[in-house]
N, C-alpha and C positions, 0 to 999 in steps of 0.2 A: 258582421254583414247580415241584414233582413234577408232573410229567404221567402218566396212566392210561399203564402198557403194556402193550404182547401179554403177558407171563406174569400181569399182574394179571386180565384179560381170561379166559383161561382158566381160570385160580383162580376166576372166580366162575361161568363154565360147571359147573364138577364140583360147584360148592355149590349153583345153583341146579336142576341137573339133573333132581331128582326131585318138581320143582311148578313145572316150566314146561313150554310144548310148544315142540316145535319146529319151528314153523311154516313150509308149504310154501312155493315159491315157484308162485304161480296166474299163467297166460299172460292175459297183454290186449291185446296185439296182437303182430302176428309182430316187435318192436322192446323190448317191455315187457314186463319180469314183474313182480307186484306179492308184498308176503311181509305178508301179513294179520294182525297183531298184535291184530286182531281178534277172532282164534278163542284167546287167552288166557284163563284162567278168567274172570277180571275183564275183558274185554274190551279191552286195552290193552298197550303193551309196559311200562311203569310195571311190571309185577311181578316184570321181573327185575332192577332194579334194588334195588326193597323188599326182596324176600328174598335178596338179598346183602346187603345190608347190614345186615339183622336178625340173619343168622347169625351175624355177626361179631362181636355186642354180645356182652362178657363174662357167662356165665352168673351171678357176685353180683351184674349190674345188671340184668340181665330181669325181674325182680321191681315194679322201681317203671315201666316201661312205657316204649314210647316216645311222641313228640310229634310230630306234623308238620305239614303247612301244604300246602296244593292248593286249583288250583280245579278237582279231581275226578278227574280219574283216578290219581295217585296218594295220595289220599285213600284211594281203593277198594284199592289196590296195600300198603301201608302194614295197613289195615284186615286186607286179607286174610292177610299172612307172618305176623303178627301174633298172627293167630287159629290159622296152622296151627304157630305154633311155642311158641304157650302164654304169651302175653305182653298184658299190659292195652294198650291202644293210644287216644291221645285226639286227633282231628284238628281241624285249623280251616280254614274255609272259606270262602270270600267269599259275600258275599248273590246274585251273579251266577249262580253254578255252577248247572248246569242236578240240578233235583229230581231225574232221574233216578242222577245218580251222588252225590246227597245220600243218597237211599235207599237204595241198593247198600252204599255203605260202612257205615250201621246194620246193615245184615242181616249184617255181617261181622261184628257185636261191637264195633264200636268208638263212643267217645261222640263226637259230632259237634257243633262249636262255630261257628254263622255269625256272620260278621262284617263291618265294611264292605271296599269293595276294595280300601282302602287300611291296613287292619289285622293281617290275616291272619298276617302275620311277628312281629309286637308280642307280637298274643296267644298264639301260639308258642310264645314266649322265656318268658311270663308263665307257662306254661303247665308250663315246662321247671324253672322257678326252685323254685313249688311244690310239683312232685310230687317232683324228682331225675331227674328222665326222663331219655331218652335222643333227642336231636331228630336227625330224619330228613327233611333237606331234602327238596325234590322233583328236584333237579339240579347244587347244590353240596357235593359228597360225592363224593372218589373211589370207594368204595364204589360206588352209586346209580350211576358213568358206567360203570365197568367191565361191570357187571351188564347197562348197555344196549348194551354195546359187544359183547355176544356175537349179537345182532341180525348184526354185522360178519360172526363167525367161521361165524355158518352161511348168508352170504349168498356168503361165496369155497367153501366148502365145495359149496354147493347149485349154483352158476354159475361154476366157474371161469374161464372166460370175460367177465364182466361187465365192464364198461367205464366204466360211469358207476353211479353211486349216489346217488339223488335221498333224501335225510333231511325230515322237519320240524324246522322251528327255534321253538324258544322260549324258556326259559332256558338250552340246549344241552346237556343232559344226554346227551340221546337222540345230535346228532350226534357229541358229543365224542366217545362211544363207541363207537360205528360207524367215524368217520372214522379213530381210533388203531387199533382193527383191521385195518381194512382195508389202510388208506397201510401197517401194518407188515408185512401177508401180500402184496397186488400194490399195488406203490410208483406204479404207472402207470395204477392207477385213479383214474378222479376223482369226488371228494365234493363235492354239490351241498347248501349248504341253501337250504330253502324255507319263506315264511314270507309271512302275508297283507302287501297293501300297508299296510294301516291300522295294523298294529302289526310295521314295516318295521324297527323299529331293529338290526336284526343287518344288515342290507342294508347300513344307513348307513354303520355301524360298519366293516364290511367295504371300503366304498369310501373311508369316513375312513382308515382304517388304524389305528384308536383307537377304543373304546366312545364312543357317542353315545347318551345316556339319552332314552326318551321320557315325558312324562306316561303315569301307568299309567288313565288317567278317556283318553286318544287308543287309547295299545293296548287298549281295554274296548269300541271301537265294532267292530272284528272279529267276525263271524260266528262264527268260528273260534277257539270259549270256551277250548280249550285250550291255547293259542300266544298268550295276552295277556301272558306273564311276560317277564322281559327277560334275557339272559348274566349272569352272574358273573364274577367277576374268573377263576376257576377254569377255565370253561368256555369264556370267550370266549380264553383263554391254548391251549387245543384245537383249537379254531376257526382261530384262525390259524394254528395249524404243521398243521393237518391240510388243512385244508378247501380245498378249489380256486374257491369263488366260493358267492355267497349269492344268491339271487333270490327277485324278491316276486310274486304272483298277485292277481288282483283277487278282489270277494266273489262275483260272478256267474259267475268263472271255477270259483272253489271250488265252488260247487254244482252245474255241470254237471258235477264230477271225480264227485261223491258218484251224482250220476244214472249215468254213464258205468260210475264200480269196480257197481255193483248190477247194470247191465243185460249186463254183460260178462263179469262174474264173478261174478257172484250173491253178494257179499260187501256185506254192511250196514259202509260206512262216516261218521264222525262228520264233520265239515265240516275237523276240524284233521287228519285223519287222509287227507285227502284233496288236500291243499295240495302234496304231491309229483305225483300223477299231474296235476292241474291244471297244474302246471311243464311237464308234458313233450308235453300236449295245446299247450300256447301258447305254448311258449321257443323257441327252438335252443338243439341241445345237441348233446355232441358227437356223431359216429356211432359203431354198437356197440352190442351188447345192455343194456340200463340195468334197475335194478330202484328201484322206488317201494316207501320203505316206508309202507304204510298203517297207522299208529302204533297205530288203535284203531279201537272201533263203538259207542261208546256214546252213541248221538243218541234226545233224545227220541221217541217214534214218532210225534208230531205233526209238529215239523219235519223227518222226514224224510218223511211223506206228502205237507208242503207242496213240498218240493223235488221230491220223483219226481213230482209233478201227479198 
């Protein structure tokens, strides 16, 4: 199996260059910096992935549109490359996915299809068959890891010095990306992922030293709506040649992260987006300047009033 490398990595920097930002790294304490994927158009790092890998579709197939599958933020990511690169776009989405990023992705032009939590990939495919699309996973797609893996290249760029590197985990797209960056620019850095207890299976996997599948109705009780998905064969192949160890946070630990990234750094983060600094509030880890990525900010404004009290 091809693995994402440094030159694919920076191929999708100079492609996605001109519709992403490139987000700072914000201090949180004299140990931590956070790089807030938050302040992305769409509120997420999901868009550098999308618009890599939109660019790439051949222009005679841009015409019948692409197809993809999320439970929200790359729904929204997807929606948006989508919209800026003149392309029909039809998503599908679990009945979970929090309204707010149901509605985000409508206002981007794309048609929106909910479905049970268990369907989302079916309707997809069904979706793919009819139209001639072009389907754009959320995280199995070299494509979609390279595109997050430049997350990496301005993370050695911005801290040359950094030591540790806390990721979220969920299907792996985001760590895959980051970790192959990284491990390729300082060999001696280490890649942490982070991922609720409740939907722990990369943790497992990691101590198994073999993918361990969970029920996806166990990974749906997490808080933390964005990190329910599980590895791919693709990703979890990432993971292990990059990754230096995986840890899980509880759901009370995540919320005080999401209290902590607002009061600290005046950054609105979503509860999965928050599962790195929550690691570094409650773990050991190694010593050395570390940076948490905080993946995104798209949380209802109800539950995040419920969390700040």
């Amino acid at each position: 199996m091809r693995l994402v490398t440094l030159e694919d990595v920076h191929a999708a920097a100079a492609a996605i260059a001109p519709h992403v930002v490139h987000t700072p790294l914000l201090s949180f304490d004299s140990g931590l910096w956070i790089k807030p994927e938050s302040l992305q158009p769409i509120g997420a790092f999901k868009q550098r992935g999308a618009v890599n890998a939109l660019s790439r579709i051949p222009s005679e197939d841009r015409e019948r549109g692409v197809v993809a599958y999320s439970s929200g933020n790359h729904a929204q990511a997807v929606a948006y490359a989508a919209k800026i690169l003149g392309m029909p776009a039809a998503i599908v989405v679990p009945e979970n996915t929090p309204q707010i990023k149901i509605d985000a992705t409508r206002a981007h032009g794309a048609e929106v299809f909910v479905v049970g939590i268990t369907e989302r990939e079916s309707r997809a495919h069904e979706l793919v068959e009819e139209r001639k699309a072009t389907l754009i996973p959320p995280f199995d797609h070299p494509d979609v890891i390279a595109g997050q893996g430049t997350i990496g290249l301005e993370i050695c760029a911005d801290l040359p010095d950094v030591a540790t590197v806390l990721v979220p985990v969920s299907g792996g797209g985001l760590i895959s990306g980051v970790a192959a960056a990284v491990k390729s620019l300082r060999p001696n850095v280490r890649v942490i992922g982070v991922e609720p207890e409740l939907a722990g299976d990369t943790a497992a996997s990691f101590a198994a030293g073999a993918l361990v599948r969970w029920d996806a109705h166990d990974r749906a009780r997490t808080v933390a709506d964005g990190l329910r998905a599980e590895p791919s064969e693709l990703t979890w192949a990432h993971i292990r040649e990059y990754v230096d160890d995986v840890v899980t946070v509880s759901e009370d630990e995540i919320r005080d992260a999401v209290r902590q990234i607002s009061r600290r750094t005046r950054v609105v983060s979503e509860t999965s987006g928050a599962v790195a600094v929550a690691a570094y509030l409650n773990r050991e880890l190694p010593a050395g300047p570390a940076v948490a990525v905080v993946s995104g900010g798209n949380i209802e404004p109800k539950s995040l009033a419920s969390i700040l009290g």
